[in-house]
C-alpha positions as CSV (number, residue, x, y, z in Angstrom):
1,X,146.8,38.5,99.3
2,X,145.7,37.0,95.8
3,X,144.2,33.8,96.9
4,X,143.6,34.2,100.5
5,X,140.3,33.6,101.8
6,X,138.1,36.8,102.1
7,X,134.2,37.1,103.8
8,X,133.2,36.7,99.9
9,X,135.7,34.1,98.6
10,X,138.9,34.0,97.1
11,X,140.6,37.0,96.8
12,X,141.6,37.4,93.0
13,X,142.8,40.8,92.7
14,X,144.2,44.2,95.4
15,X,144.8,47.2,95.4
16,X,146.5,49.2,97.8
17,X,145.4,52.3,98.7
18,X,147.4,52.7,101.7
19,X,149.6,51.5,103.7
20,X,147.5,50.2,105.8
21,X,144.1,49.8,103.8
22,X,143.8,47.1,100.7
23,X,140.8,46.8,98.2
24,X,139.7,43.5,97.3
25,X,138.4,42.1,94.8
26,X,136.9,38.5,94.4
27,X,134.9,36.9,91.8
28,X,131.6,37.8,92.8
29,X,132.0,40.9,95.2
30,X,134.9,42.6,97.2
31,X,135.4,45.2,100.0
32,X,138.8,46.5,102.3
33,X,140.7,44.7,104.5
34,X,142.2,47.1,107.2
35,X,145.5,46.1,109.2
36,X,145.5,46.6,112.9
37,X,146.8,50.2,112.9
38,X,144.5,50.9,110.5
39,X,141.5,49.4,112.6
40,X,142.6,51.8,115.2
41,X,141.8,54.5,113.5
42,X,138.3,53.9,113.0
43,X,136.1,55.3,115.4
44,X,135.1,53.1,118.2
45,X,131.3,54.3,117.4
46,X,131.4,52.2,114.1
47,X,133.5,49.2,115.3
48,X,133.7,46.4,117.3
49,X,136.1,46.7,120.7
50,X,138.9,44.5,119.4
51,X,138.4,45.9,115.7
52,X,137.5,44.4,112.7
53,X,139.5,43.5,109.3
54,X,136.9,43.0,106.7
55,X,134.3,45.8,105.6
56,X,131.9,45.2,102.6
57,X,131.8,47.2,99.4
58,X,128.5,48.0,99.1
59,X,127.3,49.3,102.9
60,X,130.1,49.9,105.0
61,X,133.6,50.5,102.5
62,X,132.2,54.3,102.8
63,X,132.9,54.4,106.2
64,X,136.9,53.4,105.9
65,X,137.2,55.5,103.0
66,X,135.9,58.2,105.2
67,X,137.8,58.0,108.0
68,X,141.2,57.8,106.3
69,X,140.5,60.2,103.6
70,X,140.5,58.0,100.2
71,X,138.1,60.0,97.6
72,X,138.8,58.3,94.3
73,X,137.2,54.8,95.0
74,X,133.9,55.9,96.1
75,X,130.9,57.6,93.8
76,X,129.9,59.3,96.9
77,X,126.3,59.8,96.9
78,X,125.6,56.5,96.1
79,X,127.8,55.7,99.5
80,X,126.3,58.1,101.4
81,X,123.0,56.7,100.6
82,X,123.9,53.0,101.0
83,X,125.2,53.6,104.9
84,X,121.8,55.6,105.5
85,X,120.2,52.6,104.3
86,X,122.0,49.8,106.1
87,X,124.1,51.6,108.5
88,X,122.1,55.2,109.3
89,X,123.9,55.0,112.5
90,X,127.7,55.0,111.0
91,X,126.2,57.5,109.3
92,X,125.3,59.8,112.1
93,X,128.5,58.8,113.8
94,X,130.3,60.2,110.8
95,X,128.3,62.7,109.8
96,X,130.3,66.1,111.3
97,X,133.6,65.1,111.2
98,X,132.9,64.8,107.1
99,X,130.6,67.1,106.5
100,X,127.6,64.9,105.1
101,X,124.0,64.5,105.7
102,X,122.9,62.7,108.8
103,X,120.6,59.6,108.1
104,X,117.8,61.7,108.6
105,X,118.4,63.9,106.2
106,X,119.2,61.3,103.4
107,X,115.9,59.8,104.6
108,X,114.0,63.1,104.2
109,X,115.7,64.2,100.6
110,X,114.3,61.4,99.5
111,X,111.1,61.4,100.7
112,X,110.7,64.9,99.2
113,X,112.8,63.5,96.0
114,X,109.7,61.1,95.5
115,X,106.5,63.7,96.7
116,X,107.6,65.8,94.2
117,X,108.1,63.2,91.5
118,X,111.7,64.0,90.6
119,X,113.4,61.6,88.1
120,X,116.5,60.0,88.8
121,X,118.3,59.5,92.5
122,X,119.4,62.4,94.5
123,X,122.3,63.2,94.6
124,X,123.3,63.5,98.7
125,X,126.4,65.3,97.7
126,X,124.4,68.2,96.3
127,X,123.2,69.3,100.2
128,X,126.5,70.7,101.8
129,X,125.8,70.5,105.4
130,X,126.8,73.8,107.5
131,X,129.3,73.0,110.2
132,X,127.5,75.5,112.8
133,X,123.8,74.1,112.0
134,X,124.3,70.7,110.6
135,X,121.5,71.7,108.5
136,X,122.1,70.9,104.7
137,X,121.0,73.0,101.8
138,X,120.0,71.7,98.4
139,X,117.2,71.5,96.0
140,X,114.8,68.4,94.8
141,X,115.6,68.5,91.1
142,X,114.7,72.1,90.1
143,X,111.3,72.2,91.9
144,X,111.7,73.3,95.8
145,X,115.6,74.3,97.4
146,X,115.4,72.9,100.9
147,X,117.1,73.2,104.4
148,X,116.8,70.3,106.3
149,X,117.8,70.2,110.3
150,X,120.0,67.2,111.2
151,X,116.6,65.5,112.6
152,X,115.1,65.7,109.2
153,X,112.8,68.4,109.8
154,X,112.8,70.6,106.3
155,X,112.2,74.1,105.3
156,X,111.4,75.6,102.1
């Protein structure tokens, strides 16, 4: 794959992390390319009918990752928080099957994250979601623990 086109150039370095699913790295950015099998994995809820190859490192690699259970490449809650942002409804989509926050709950962590003027990001990975609820636990720095329902409402 070294030197074949990518969505962001020339492809100038891989890594395999599957059979089916390869990391790419260009010059100035990178993502995954999937194979076919592997695009028929995904869930039709984040894909397009016929599938799709390419998916960007910033805002949508999280989701791949995800779905075929590669931990090591990904800091998580900055993942987590980058598909709430550009892709809440992947998010959502995947949100049970992987036991994380809906986009919703990202979106209300941080609200509460800024009212009470905690430093630093939050870190998404800290709110384990409860597989009967959906709710997810956690607290905003060391000021207020939280529950928040998969709608965003929150409890303290």
């Amino acid at each position: 794959m070294v030197g074949v086109q990518s969505p962001w150039g020339a492809i100038d370095g891989v890594e395999r992390v599957s059979e089916d699913v390869v990391i790419v790295f260009t010059a100035t950015h990178g993502g995954a390319w999937l194979s076919q099998a592997a695009q028929a994995r995904i869930p039709s809820s984040i894909q397009p009918m016929h599938g799709r190859s390419w998916w960007e490192e910033d805002c949508e690699i999280l989701a791949v990752l995800l779905v075929f259970g590669i931990h090591d490449h990904m800091d998580r809650s900055t993942s987590i928080g980058a598909l709430a942002r550009w892709h809440p409804d992947w998010l959502d989509a995947l949100a049970q099957a992987h036991e994380l926050p809906t986009a919703a709950q990202v979106a209300r962590i941080r609200k509460l994250w800024a009212d009470f003027t905690v430093e630093g990001a939050p870190d998404f990975t800290a709110f384990p979601r409860e597989a009967d609820t959906g709710m997810v636990h956690g607290w905003i720095g060391t000021k207020i623990f939280v529950g928040i329902e998969p709608d965003g409402r929150a409890h303290s």
